[in-house]
N, C-alpha and C positions, 0 to 999 in steps of 0.2 A: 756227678759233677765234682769237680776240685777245684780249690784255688794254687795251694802252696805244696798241701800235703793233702796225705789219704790216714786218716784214721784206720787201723786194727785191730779193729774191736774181739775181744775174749770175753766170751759170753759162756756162763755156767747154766748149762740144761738138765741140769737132776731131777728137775722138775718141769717136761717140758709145756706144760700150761702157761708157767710163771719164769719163760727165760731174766736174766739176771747178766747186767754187764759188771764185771767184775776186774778188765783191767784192759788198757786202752796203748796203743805207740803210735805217735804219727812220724812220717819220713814223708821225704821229699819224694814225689812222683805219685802214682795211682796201681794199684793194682785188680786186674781184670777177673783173674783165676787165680783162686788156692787150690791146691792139691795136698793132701794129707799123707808125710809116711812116715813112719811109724809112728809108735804111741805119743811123742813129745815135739815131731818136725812137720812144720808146715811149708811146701813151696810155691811162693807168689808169682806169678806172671803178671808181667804189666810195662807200663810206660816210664823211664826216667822223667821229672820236668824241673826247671829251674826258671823262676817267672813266669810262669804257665804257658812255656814254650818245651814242646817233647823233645828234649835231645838225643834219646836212646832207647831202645827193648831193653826191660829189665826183670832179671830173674834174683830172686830173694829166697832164700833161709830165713824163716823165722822158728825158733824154740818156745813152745807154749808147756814146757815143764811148772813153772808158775803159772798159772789164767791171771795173777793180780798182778802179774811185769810181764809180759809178753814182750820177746826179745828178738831184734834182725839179729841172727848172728853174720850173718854174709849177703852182699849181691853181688851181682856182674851185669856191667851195663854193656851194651852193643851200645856205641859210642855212634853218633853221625855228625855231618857238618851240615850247617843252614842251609846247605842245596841238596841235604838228602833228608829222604822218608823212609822210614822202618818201621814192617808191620809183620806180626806174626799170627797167624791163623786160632793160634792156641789160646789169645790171649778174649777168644770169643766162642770158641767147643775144645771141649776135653779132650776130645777124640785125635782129637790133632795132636796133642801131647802124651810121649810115652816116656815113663819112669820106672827104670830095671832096678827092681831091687834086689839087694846082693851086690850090682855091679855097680849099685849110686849112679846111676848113667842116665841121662835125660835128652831126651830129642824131642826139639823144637822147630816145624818151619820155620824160615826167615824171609823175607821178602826186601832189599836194600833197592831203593831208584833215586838215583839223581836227577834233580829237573833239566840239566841242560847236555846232559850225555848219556850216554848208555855202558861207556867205559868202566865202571864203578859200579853195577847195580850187580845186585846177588838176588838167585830163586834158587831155593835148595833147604836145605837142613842145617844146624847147628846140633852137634852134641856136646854136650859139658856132664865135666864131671862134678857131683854134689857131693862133699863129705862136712859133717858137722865140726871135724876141728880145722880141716886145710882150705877150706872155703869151697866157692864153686870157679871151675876154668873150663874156659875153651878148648874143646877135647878133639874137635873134629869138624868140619865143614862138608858137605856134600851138595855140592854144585850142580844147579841143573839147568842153568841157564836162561836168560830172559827174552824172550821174543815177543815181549809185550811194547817194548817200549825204542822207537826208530824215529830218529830224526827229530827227537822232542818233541815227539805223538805220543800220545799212551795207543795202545787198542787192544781189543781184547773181543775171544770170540766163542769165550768156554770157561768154564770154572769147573776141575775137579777138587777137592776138599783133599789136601794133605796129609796123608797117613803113616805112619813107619811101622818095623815090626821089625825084631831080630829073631835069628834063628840061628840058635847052635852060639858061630860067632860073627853070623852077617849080618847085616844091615840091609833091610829089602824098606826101600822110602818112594813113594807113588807120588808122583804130583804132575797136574796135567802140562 
């Protein structure tokens, strides 16, 4: 649960009998999933909110080089208007989210629907690129289109669980 913000708690486990919060950030919005890369960068997944309305998918940089200031260095919000919903797969299994190290490259499903058209909504991938001094951007879209949603119906008659994988320097992304 949230109200305003999500606390990010840095917690010192040296001892892990006796964990130990040792330094704390709150920001605007929630996040779902951290993912850990390297020794000092954490990346958040989750929901922008402002009044405890979700206006975007958001992805965060945090720097835990300190546990006692735990620091965003960056996010990127997918931005939506009050007639859209955005949901991304990852921000509820790992599995769904893939992070190239080396390439700082991260792909994420995306899922955009507007309630009163179909003109606007996206099913596919986002990739961004993650660097600790130039922030995180919009690297790449990969489109798969939605056939869920006709006539301001939803329907739906299958869920495959969204995957990606590179090889070499392609992009092989699965979604039903």
């Amino acid at each position: 649960t949230y109200v305003y913000t999500d606390p990010f708690y840095a917690l010192d486990l040296k001892d892990p009998t006796n964990p130990m919060e040792v330094g704390q950030l709150e920001f605007e919005g929630f996040t779902n999933y951290l993912h850990p890369i390297g020794k000092d960068l954490i990346l958040g997944i989750g929901q922008h909110t402002v009044d405890q309305q979700e206006l975007g998918f958001m992805v965060s940089l945090f720097d835990v080089s300190d546990l006692s200031q735990p620091v965003m260095l960056h996010s990127y919000i997918e931005f939506v208007t009050d007639q859209q919903w955005v949901y991304s797969e990852a921000r509820h299994d790992h599995r769904a989210l893939r992070f190239f190290d080396g390439k700082n490259i991260l792909v994420v499903p995306i899922t955009i629907d507007t309630w009163d058209s179909d003109e606007e909504n996206f099913d596919g991938f986002h990739l961004y690129r993650v660097d600790p001094v130039d922030g995180i951007t919009h690297y790449l879209s990969i489109e798969h289109g939605s056939d869920h949603f006709h006539d301001g119906c939803w329907s739906y008659n299958g869920f495959m669980s969204p995957r990606s994988k590179i090889i070499e320097k392609d992009v092989l992304d699965i979604r039903d």
